[in-house]
Every structure is written in structure tokens, then in C-alpha cells.
N, C-alpha and C positions, 0 to 999 in steps of 0.2 A: 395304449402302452400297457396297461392293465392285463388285457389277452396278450400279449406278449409274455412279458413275466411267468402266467400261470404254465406255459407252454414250457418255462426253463425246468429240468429232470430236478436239481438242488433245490428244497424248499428253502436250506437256508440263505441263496443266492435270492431266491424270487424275492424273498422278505423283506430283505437286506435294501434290495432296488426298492420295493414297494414303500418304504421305512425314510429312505433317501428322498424319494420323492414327497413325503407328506411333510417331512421334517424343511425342507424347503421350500415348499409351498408355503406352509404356515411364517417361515422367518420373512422371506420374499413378500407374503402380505398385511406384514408385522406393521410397516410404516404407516399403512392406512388408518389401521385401527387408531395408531398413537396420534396420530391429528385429529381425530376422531377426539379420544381423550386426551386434550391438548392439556384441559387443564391440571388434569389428576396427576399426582405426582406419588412416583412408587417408592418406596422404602426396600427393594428388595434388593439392591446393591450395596444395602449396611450392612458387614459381616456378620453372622448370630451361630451359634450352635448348632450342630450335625442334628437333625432330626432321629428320629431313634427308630420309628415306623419305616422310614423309606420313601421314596417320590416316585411314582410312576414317568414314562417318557413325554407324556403331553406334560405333563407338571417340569419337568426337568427344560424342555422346550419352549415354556413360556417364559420361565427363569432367562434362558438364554433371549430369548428376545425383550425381555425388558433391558437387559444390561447392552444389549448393542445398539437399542435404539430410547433409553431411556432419559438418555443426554438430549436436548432438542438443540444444542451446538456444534454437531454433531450431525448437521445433515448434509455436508458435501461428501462424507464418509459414506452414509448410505444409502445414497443414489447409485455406487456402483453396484451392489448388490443386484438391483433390479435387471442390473445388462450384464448379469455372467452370462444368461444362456442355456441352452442345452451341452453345449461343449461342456462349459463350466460346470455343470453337474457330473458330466461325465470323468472331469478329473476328480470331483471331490468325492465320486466313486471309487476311484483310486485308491484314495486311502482308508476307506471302511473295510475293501476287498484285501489290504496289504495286512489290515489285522486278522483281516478273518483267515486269507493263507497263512500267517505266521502259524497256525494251529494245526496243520496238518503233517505228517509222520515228515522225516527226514529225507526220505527219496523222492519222494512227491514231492516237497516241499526244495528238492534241490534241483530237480529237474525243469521246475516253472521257473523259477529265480532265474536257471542260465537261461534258459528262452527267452523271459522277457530283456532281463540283460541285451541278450547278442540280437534280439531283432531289434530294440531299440538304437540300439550303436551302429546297427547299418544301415537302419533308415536313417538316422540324421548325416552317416558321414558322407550317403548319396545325394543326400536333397540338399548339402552345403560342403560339395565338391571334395570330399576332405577321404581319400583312398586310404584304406587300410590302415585304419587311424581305430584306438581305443576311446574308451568314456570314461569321466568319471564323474557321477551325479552330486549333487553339493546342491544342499539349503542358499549359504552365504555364497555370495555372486564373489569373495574374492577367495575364496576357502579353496579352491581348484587350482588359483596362484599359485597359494603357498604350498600346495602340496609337488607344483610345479619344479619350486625351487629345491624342493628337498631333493626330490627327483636328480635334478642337477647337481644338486650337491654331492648326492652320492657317485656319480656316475662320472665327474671331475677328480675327487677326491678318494681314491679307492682306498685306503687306511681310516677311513672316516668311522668306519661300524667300529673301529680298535679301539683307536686313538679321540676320536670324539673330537673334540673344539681343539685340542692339541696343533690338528694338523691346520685348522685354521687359524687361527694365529701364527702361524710360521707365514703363512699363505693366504693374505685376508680376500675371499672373494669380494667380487662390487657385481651388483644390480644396478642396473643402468634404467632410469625412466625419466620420459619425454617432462615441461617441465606442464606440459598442458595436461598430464594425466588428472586423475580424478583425486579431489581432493582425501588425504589420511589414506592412500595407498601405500607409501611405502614406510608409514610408521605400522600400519598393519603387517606387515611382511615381516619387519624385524622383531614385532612381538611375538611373530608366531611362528619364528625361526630361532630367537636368541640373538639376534647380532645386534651389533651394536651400529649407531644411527652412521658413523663413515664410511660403515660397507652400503650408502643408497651415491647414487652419483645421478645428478637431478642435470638433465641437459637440454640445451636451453633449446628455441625454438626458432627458426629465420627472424634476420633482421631487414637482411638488403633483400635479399629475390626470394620469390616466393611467399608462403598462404603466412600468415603470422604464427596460427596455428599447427606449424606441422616442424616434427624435429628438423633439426642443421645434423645432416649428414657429415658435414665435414667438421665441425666441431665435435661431435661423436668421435670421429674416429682419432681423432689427437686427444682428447683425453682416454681412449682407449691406450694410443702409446704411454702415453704420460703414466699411465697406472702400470705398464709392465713393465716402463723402467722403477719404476719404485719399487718393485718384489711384489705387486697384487693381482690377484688374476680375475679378470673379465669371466663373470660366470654366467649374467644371463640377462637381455636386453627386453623390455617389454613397449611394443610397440601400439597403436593406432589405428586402429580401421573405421573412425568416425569416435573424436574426441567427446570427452561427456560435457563440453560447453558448445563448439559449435558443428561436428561433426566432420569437420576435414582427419584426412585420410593421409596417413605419412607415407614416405617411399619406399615402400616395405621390399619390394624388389632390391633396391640398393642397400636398404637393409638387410636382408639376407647374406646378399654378397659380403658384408661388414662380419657379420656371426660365421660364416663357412670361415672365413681368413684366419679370425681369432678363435675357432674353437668353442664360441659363446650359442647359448640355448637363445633359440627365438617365440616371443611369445604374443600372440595378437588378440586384442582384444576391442570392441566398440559393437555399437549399433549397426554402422553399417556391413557388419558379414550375413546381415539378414539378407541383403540382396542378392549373396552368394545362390540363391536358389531357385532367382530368377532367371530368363532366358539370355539379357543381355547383360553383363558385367563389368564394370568399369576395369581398367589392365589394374590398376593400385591396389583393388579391392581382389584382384585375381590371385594377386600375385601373394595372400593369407593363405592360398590354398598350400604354399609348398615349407610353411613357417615350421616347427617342431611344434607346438602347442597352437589352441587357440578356444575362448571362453566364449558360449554362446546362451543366450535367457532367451527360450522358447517362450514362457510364461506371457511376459508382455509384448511379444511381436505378434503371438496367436491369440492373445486375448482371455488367458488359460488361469483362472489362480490355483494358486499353492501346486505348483510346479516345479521341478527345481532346474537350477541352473549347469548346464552342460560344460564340461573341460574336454577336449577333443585331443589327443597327443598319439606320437609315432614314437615306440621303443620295444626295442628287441629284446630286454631284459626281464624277466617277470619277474625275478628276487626282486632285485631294486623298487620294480613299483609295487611290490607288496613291502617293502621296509619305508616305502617311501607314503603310504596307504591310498596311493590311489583306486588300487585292487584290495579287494578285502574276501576272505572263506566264509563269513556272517551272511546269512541268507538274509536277513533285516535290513544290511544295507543296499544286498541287490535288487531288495524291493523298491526301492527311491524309485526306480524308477518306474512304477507302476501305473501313475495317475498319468505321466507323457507317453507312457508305451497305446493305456486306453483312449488316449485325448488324437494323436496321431492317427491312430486308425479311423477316429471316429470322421476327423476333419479329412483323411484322405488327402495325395499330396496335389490334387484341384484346389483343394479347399485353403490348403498350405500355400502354395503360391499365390491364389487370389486374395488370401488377405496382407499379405508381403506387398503386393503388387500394386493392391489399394493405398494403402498408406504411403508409399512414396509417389502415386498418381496425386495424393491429396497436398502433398508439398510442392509437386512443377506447379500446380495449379495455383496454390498461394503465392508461389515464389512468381509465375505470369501476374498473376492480378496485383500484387505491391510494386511492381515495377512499373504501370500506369499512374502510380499514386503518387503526387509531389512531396517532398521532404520528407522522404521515407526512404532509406538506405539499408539495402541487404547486403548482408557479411560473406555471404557463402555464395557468389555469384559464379565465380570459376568452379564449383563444386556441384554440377549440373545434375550427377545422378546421386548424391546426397538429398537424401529422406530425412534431413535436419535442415530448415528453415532460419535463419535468425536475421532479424531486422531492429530497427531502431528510428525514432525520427532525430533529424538534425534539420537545422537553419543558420542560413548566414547570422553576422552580426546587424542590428536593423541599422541602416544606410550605409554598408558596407559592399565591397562590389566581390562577390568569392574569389576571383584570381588575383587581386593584391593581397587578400587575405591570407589565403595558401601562399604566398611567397613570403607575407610578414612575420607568421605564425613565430618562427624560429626567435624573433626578434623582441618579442610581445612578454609582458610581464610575466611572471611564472604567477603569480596571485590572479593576476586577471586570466589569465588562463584557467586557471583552476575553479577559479568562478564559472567560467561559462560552462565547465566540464560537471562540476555539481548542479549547475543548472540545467541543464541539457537531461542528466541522472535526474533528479527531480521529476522532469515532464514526464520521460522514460515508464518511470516507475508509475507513476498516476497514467499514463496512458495502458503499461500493463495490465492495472488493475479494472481500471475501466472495462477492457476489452477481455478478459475472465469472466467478471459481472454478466456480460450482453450476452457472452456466447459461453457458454460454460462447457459445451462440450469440445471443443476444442482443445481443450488440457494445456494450455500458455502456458509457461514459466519467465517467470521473472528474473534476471542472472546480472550478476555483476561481473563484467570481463576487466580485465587488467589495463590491456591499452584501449578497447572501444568507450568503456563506459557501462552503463545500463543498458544492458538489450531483453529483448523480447523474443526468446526461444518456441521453435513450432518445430514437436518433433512426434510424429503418427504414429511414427512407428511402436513406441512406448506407448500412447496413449488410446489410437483410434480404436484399436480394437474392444477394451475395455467403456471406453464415453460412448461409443460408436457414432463417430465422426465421419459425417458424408460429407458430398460437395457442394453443397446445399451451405452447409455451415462454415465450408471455408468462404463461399462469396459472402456471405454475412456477415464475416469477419473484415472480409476488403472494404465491404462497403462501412462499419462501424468503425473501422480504422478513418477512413477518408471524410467521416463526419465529424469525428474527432478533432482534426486538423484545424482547422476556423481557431480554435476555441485555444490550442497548443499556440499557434504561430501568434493571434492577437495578448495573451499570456504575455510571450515572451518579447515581446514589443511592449507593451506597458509597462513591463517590471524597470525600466531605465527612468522612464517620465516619471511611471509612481516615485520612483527614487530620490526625484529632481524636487519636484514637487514638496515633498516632505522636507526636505531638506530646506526649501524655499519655506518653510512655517514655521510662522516660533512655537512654541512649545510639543514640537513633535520630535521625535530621534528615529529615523531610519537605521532598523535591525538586519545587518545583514545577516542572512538564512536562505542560505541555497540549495539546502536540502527542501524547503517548502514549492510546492509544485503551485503557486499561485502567484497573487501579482507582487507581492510583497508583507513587510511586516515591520507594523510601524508602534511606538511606545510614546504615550504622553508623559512629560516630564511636569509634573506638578511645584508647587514652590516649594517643601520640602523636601524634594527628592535628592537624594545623596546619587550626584551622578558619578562619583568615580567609585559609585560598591556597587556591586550585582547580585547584592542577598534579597533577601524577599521584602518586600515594601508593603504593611499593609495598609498603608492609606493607599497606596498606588493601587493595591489590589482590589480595593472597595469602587475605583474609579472606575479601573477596567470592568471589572464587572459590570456596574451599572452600563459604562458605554458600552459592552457588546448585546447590554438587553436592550438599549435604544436602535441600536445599527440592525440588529433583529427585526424589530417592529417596524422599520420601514419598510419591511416588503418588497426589498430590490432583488435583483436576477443574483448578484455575491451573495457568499456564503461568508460567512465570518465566524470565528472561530477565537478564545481565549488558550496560551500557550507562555512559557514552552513546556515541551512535558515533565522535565525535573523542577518539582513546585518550588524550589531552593531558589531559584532565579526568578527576576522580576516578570511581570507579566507582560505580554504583550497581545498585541491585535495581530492573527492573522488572516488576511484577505484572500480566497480563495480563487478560483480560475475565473477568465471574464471572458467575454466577445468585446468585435470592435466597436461598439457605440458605447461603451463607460467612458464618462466625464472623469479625470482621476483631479482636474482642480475641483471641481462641484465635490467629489469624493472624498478629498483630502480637506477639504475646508470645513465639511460638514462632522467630519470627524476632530478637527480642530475645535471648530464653537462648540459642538457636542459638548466634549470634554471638558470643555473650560466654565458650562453650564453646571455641567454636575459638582465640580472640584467648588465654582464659586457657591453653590447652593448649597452643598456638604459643609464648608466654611461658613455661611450664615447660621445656616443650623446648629454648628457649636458654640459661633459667638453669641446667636440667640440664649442658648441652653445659659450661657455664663452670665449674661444679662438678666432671665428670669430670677438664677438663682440667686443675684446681687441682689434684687428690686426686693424680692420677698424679705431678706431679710432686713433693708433699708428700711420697708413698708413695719414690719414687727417693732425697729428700733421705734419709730415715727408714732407709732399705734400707743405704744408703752408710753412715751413722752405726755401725747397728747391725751392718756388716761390721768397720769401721775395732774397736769396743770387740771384737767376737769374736777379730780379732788381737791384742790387748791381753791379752786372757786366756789363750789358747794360748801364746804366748811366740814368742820367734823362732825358736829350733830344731824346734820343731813344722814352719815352714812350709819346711824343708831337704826335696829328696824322700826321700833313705834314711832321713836322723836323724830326720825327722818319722815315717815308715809304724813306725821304732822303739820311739820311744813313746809312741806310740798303740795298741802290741801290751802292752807291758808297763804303761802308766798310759792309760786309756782317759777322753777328757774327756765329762763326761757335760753335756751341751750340749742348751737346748733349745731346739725348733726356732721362730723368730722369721718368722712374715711377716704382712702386712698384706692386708686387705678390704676394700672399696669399699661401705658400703650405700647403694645408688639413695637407695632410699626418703627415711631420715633425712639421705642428704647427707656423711657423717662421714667416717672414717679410722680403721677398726679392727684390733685385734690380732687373727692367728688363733691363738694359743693356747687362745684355749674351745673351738675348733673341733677343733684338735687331743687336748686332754686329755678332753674328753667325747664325741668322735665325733660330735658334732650343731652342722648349724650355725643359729646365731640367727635368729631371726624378724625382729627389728628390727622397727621402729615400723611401723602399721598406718595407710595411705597414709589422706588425707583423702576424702571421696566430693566424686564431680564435682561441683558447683552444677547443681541443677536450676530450673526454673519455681516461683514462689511458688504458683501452681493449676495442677496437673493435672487435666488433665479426661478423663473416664471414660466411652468411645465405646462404644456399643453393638457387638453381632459385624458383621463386613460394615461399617460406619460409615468414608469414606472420613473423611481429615484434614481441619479447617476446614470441618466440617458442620457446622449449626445440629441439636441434636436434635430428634426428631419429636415433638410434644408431641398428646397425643388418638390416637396412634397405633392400631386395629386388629388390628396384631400383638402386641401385650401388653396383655393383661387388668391393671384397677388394684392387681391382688390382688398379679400377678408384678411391675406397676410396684415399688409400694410394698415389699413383701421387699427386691426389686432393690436398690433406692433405699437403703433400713436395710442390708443386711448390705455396702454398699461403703461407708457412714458408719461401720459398727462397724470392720470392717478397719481405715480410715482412724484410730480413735480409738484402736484396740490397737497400730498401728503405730505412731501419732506419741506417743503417751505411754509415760512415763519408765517403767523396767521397776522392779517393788521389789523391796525389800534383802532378798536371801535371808540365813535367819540359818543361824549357826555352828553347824554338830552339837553337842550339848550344851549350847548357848547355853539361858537360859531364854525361852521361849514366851510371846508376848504371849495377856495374858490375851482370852475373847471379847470382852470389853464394849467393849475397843482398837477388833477389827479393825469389828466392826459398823458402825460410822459411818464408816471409810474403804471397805468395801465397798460401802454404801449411797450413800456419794458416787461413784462411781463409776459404779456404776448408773444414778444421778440423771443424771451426766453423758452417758452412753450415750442415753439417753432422748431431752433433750433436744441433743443432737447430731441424732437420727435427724428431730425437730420442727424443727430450725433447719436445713434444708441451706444448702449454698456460693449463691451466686449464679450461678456459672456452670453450676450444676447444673441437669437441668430437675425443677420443683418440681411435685410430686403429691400431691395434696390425699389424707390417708390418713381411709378411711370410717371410720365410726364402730365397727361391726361388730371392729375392728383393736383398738382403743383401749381 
């Protein structure tokens, strides 16, 4: 490329390229270095004083690359950098070149502006069917609207240049949008029109027939009358060609016929007009071609940055679309389009259609591969050449049969509905995010629709170009999708039992939270807990904490989690996604003794503390006492220093020695005299054992926590089950039974005929112990061979 360059007659061109090119190289492998110095942290993003010497370009370059990659939070940001491309260079040549032409004389400089102008405006209105149609270049993707409307306004209102808002108010125009349009549309329009918010008429979208998504033609057209009997005039309708939630396509056709009747401007605008310049064309999407306007973003359908966004319209008037500023005499603004005039040529329109073409080959493909997948529901089924994906999983209710469901539904609580609908949003959402994580280039979005729920948006056309998303990554996605599943549907089957369960335990409160994408979320209620306040508790706080460090440290496949996130509210446990072998009784119980471990041990620990601090000063009162009577008995000339060391040499007091012990355990205030006169000190009372679980349950080796055990397992033969199974039931019966009365040496000897029947009971018991296991035990049928 280098021998290219030197070959252009302009040095200042060859530089310019030359200069572009080092300048992005060096940004392009800016990220490397910065992992490189992960640790270093630059100060060069704190504001300071203009230097007064100057900065040369590699200095100025560096500046810039520490500030766009200086953030390390900041890296989904620029990963795109790395896949502009050559195209992508090529627009951002665009705008180096638009500065350096603004410099050139007046004729020059007017004669390249119409050129790039009129070639750009013909390439696009050929390669997107749109016949003898104008441009108008615009940064803001809605900026083209508005200038649409003004358009209209003038060309409706002819007193309008005179008389101003005069003649509207006589005559209040309406803008008419779908109500599926893209959200802060039509508050943008009136701010940048002046009108006020009841010139927008928001209309609604099918109910009975048809896409949920796409306007009610016949409701259109009755508030169309509805407004000309009231003295307001329908000025201009903005339609659909692939909505910015799910990509459905209104009937623009019968919309047209609606705008010719009444006189109203027609305006189209979506995603899919990018198909327009493919070879086959769906009739809805054809039928853009014959609208009055229509907004098109080359940028992200080619893959192109800082490109601007295309307005395409038909009008015979050139005053108006100069008062209107579609058209401008500014050579600056005819430059916009400079970076898509060089981008277009560069891409060639092979290059143009094949990456159009790609991107909606990468949606049939999705849209085939999710329809092998179970509980996975696609929205835009009937929308077969839609290059907008959206799906979502759903499942029946668990032992529910779906067609009495679908029939009951209408019947069915409105709260329990709406549970299951926040639940469902929940999974939704954590499966979104999941599947962003795995495949990043894929460009998911995450979207909240109004009657679906939480969907899962795939749309290439916006995205493939820039992530460069093959097909490779859409099957990666089907298959990460269908691994996911297991883990969603056992979820949402436990969260009912987790439910039951808790509810079945005393000291637990099931929190319902249907925004948490997990099995549930449960709050231990301690003996001071004020249950009818939801302010912050902090003994409760101290509890949870500790229990979510214990439910940590066992090391199970859940995740656990303290919450909720406004720290105002009490705290809770919440339990993360699971598979189907979680025990949720072994689960929910271990979280019961847990708790009640901590809370009782938290409470000994304060009545401890209150006890010490009793005892010490009992011990001081005690200490003082028994000084005061030691004086009493020595005499007063004892405590003279000579007379006392006197007779104490000739009358020696035989004195003994008095002091006090603390036993933890029992709590008390003891004498050390036993201590002293036997050398040994007491044992004192034998502390009570911790409270454990009413069942423990008995895990195989290797067996993580809140496993279901393997029942038919392979790795143990019935012979090793069963022993297995009898000698942790005998343990269990020699350990919890009462030990007998050993008799006294010389005592007499119960005769045999005593012990025979307690032996034999005994026995009997054993037996049937090992025939009767626990419930939570897993039960193996013992052969005959045994018996």
C-alpha cells in the first residue's frame, strides 16, 4: 500500500493516507500493549494545563490511546475496534479528506461537493429501488424525520412562512405513529418541531388477526376521520419496515392507499429496507418503494463507522426543501457524505449485497436451528424473510397438561399469572445473559416486550457486520442455547417444592422474588425478628452473613448469594439455578439447623460475655470480703512493718490460701481451695452437644452436598448396596441406643433366662431397623439369597 500512495501526484493526499494508516495501526494495537501493562495505571485522563511547547502527533496519539483504552471496563467497547477493517478505514478517510477539501478555492470546492452529492444519491436510490428520489445526509438516525415533517408542513400549510404557528392553531396538524415504534420518537419530533404533545396520535397495533406487532389498519383510518371531524388535519403517517423490537413489517401497501385518500405524507422507516437490494423482496417490504420518504443506516448494515444516516424522499419543490433544510448551498454539509460516497465505491455493489445477504442467511439459519429445540418459542415465525430473530424459552406449569392450560389461562388469578410471567422474565433474562457471555459475537440483546415478556433479540443485520458473525457462531449459539435448557426447566420445577418446603420449616419465611432467575429465596426468622417491619435487622444481618459463609464452604454445584439489593430491607438467602438431582429437603433443612446453629451460638456468646462480666465482679466483691476477714484475724500489730515481720518469725499464721475460679462451662464462682489442696483442677460440668438436624443423611464417597443419591447405580453391586445400607443402620441403632447398666463387681449376676429376651429384643430390633430404612435414605430392595 505504501507503493501505492507514493504513486498519488498530491503529496498532501499520499501523507494524509500514509498518516491514517499509522495512526490506526498504532490505536488498533493499543489493547495489546495495555494487557501487557495491566498493572500500570496512567494519570493522563486528569485534566492539567495546555502545555505551552506543544505535542508532536505520536505524543498526541498516545494521549488518545491511553484514554480509550485506559479504562480496563471498558473492554466489550474495544473489541470492536479490532473488526473495522479496511472498509472501516476507508470511511474514516472520509473525514480527514472532507477537512482537507473544505480548503480548497470556491469552484473546486463546489464542483466535488455536487459530484460526490449526486453520485451518492444515485447509488443508494438504485441499490434500494427508490427512483428519482433526493438525499438527505444526517448524523441523528431521527434528524431526517424531522426535517421530513417540516417538509410537510410547509407544503400542507402554504401561509405557514407568513403567518407561522398562527395558521396551526386554526388547523392543528397530527402525526400519526405505530404504537410499536421505537421508543422517544415522537417526543423527539415535537421538540424539534414546536408542537405540542396532542399533535402525536399513537395507534395501536392488532389485536384479533394478525402479527401483534404491526399497525390496525382499520383503526387508523377511523381516527383519521375522527380528527377531520374535529377541524385537525392528518399531516403525516410514519410507518414500519421491520419494528425496532421484533422486526415485523406493517402494510405499507394499504397504507399508502390510507395517505393518497387523505392527503397525509408517508414515511418508512426499519431494518428491513436493507433487503430492498437484494434480488428477492418480500410484496410488504416492496411496497417502501412507492412511500414519499424513507430513512436508511448504511453504517451498521455495511459494517461502516461514522457514517451517516440516509433520508431518501420525492419532491418537486426546491424552495420548500431548502426552507425545510433538507438541501443546503454549504459545501460542508455536502460533504457528509463523503466517508459513504468513499466506503461504497470501495465495497462495490458485490460487496453491498453480499454482506445484506449474509446477515439475513445468518437469521433462516438461527431461526431453522431454534425450531429443533424444545421450549424455545420464536415470535417472528410468519416473518420468514425478516433479518430479525426473536425468541424466548417458555414451559408449561410442572404437572399441568398445555391445552387445559390454554383454555384456563382467561380464568386463572391475575397474581398467579403474573408470577409465572415474572418468572418466565427472570429465566429469560439470565438465559440472555448467559448466551452473550458464550458467544459474544453474536450481538444478543436483551428486550422487554409488552405482551411476550423477556425476549431474546438476534438481529445481523445491525450487528454481523461489525462483531463479524459467521455461521459457525450461530450453530454455537443453538447448541449453547439447548445446553442451557436442563438447567432452565429443572429451575423452574423446583422453585414450587423449594416453596413447599420452606414453608413446611419453622423458622424460615419464603420471599417471594420472581424477578430472581433461581430456585428461590428464603429468610431465617430469628427470635427477635420484628416480623411485621421490613427495615434492616442487624442481628438478622449478622446471621445471614455468617450462614451464607457456611452454605459457601460446602462446596455444592448452587451458588448462593446474600440480598436484596436496596440494603434498607432485611436480608435474605438467595439460591441460585440448579439441575435435576438437588435434594431441596436435605437443602432446606441444612439451611434451617445451619441457622439455628449460628443464632444459638451468637446467643451463648452474649450470655457468656454477661456472665463473665457478672462473675468478675462477684469474684472482686468476694476477693475484698475475704481480705477485710484475713485482717480481722491477723490482728493489727501484724500489719506494723517491724512488729508484724516479728511475729510472724516467732507465731507463724497458718493461713490458707483463698481464691476464686470462673467455670465457662457451668457459669458459677468457685473456690480454688480443691485446686490447691489436691493439685488437680475440676473438670466441671460437661458442656451440652451442639443441636444438630433431626436426619442426617449419609453421602456416598466423592457425593457433593444436596445431591439426590444414585439409585440403580452401576458402581455398586446390590450385595455392596445392601451391607452398605445394614451396617450404617446398625451404627446408627448402637449409637442412638441407651448404653446398659454395667453391674458392680461383686454385685450378683443376672441369671441367663433375664438377659435372653433383652438380647433377643435387641436383635429383633436390629433387624428390623435394617428392613425399615429412613425415608431419606435411598431404599434397596434386599434379595432373597440375604434374608
Amino acid at each position: 500500500m505504501d507503493a501505492s500512495l507514493e504513486k498519488i501526484a498530491d503529496p498532501t493526499l499520499a501523507e494524509m493516507g500514509k498518516n491514517l494508516k499509522e495512526a490506526m495501526k498504532m490505536l488498533e494495537d493499543s489493547q495489546r500493549r495495555t494487557e501487557e501493562e495491566n498493572g500500570k495505571k496512567s494519570s493522563g485522563d486528569i485534566p492539567g494545563p495546555l502545555q505551552g511547547s506543544g505535542q508532536d502527533m505520536v505524543s498526541l496519539l498516545q494521549l488518545v490511546q491511553n484514554l480509550m483504552h485506559g479504562d480496563e471496563d471498558e473492554e466489550p467497547q474495544s473489541a470492536r475496534i479490532q473488526n473495522i477493517g479496511e472498509q472501516g478505514h476507508i470511511a474514516l478517510l472520509g473525514h480527514s479528506l472532507g477537512a482537507y477539501i473544505s480548503t480548497l478555492d470556491k469552484e473546486k470546492l463546489r464542483k466535488l461537493t455536487t459530484r460526490i452529492l449526486s453520485d451518492t444519491t444515485l447509488w443508494l436510490c438504485r441499490i434500494f429501488r427508490y427512483e428519482n428520489g433526493c438525499a438527505y445526509f444526517h448524523e441523528e438516525e431521527r434528524e431526517g424525520l424531522a426535517k421530513i415533517c417540516r417538509l410537510a408542513i410547509h407544503s400542507r400549510y402554504e401561509d405557514f412562512v407568513v403567518d407561522g404557528f398562527n395558521v396551526l392553531y386554526n388547523k392543528k396538524p397530527v402525526i400519526y405513529l405505530s404504537a410499536a415504534a421505537r421508543p422517544g420518537l415522537g417526543q423527539y419530533l415535537c421538540n424539534q418541531l414546536g408542537l405540542p404533545f396532542p399533535c402525536l396520535c399513537r395507534v395501536p397495533c392488532n389485536t384479533m388477526f394478525g402479527s401483534q406487532h404491526q399497525m390496525d389498519v382499520a383503526f387508523l383510518e377511523k381516527l383519521i376521520k375522527d380528527d377531520i371531524e374535529r377541524g385537525k388535519l392528518p399531516l403525516l403517517l410514519v410507518a414500519n419496515a421491520g419494528t425496532a423490537a421484533v422486526g415485523h413489517t406493517d402494510k405499507i401497501g394499504r397504507l399508502k392507499e390510507l395517505c393518497e385518500q387523505y392527503g397525509m405524507w408517508l414515511h418508512v422507516e426499519g431494518v428491513n429496507l436493507a433487503t430492498l437490494a437484494l434480488g428477492y423482496v418480500s410484496s410488504s417490504v416492496l411496497a417502501a418503494t412507492k412511500c414519499d420518504s424513507m430513512t436508511l443506516t448504511p453504517g451498521p448494515w455495511l459494517g461502516l463507522p461514522a457514517v451517516p444516516a440516509v433520508t431518501l424522499y420525492k419532491h418537486d419543490d426546491p424552495a420548500l426543501t431548502l426552507v425545510a433544510g433538507l438541501t443546503s448551498n454549504k459545501p460542508a454539509d455536502k460533504l457528509r457524505a463523503l466517508p459513504l460516497w468513499l466506503s461504497l465505491q470501495y465495497l462495490g455493489l458485490d460487496g453491498i449485497v453480499e454482506r445484506i445477504k449474509h446477515a439475513c442467511q445468518l437469521s433462516q439459519r438461527l431461526q431453522e436451528g431454534l425450531k429443533k429445540v424444545n421450549h424455545i418459542k420464536i415470535l417472528v415465525e410468519d416473518e420468514l424473510s425478516s433479518p430479525v430473530v426473536v425468541f424466548r424459552f417458555f414451559q408449561e406449569l410442572p404437572g399441568s397438561d398445555p391445552v387445559p392450560r390454554a383454555v384456563s389461562m382467561p380464568s386463572a388469578a391475575p397474581s398467579t399469572v403474573g408470577r409465572e410471567r415474572h418468572c418466565c422474565d427472570a429465566l429469560n433474562r439470565w438465559l440472555g445473559e448467559q448466551l452473550r457471555q458464550l458467544v459474544p459475537t453474536s450481538g444478543l440483546t436483551v428486550m422487554d416486550l409488552e405482551v411476550e415478556g423477556v425476549c431474546i433479540r438476534f438481529s445481523p443485520l445491525m450487528t454481523a457486520a461489525v462483531l463479524g458473525t459467521r455461521g459457525e457462531d450461530v450453530d454455537q449459539l443453538v447448541a449453547c442455547a439447548q445446553s442451557k435448557l436442563p438447567v432452565l426447566t429443572c429451575t423452574l420445577q423446583l422453585r414450587e417444592e423449594f416453596k413447599q418446603e420452606v414453608t413446611a420449616t419453622a423458622g424460615l419465611l419464603h420471599v417471594d422474588d420472581p424477578n430472581w432467575p433461581g430456585i428461590g429465596v428464603v429468610r431465617y426468622e430469628h427470635a427477635n425478628d420484628d416480623k411485621s417491619s421490613l427495615k434492616l435487622d442487624p442481628e438478622g444481618e449478622k446471621i445471614h452473613a455468617a450462614l451464607l459463609k457456611k452454605l459457601n464452604e460446602l462446596e455444592s454445584d448452587l451458588t448462593f448469594k446474600m440480598g436484596p439489593e436496596y440494603k434498607s430491607m432485611k436480608s435474605c438467602i438467595y439460591i441460585g439455578m440448579a439441575s435435576d438431582d438437588v435434594d431441596i429437603s436435605e437443602l432446606v433443612e441444612t439451611i434451617a439447623v445451619t441457622a439455628r446453629e449460628i443464632e444459638e451460638n451468637s446467643r451463648l456468646l452474649e450470655n457468656m460475655t454477661e456472665v463473665v462480666r457478672k462473675g468478675i465482679q462477684e469474684a472482686q466483691v468476694q476477693l475484698q470480703k475475704a481480705n477485710e476477714e484475713r485482717l480481722l484475724e491477723e490482728g493489727v500489730l501484724r500489719q506494723i512493718p517491724v512488729v508484724g515481720s516479728v511475729l510472724n518469725w516467732f507465731s507463724p499464721v497458718q493461713a490458707s490460701q483463698k481464691g476464686r475460679t470462673f467455670n465457662l462451662t457451668a457459669g458459677s464462682l468457685e473456690s480454688t481451695e480443691h485446686t490447691y489442696v489436691y493439685k488437680v483442677q475440676g473438670t466441671g460440668v460437661t458442656p451440652p452437644q451442639t443441636p444438630t438436624g433431626t436426619r442426617t443423611k449419609q453421602r456416598l464417597p466423592g457425593q457433593k452436598p444436596f445431591r439426590r443419591s444414585l439409585r440403580g447405580s452401576d458402581a455398586l453391586s446390590e450385595t455392596s448396596s445392601v451391607s452398605h445400607s445394614e451396617d450404617l443402620e446398625k451404627a446408627e441403632q448402637l449409637s442412638g441406643a441407651p448404653e446398659p447398666d454395667t453391674p458392680e463387681p461383686g454385685g450378683p449376676e443376672p441369671p441367663p433366662s433375664t438377659r435372653a429376651p433383652q438380647d433377643a429384643e435387641q436383635t429383633g430390633a436390629l433387624r428390623s431397623g435394617a428392613q425399615r430404612p429412613e425415608d431419606d435414605r435411598p431404599q434397596v430392595e434386599e434379595p432373597e439369597s440375604l434374608r
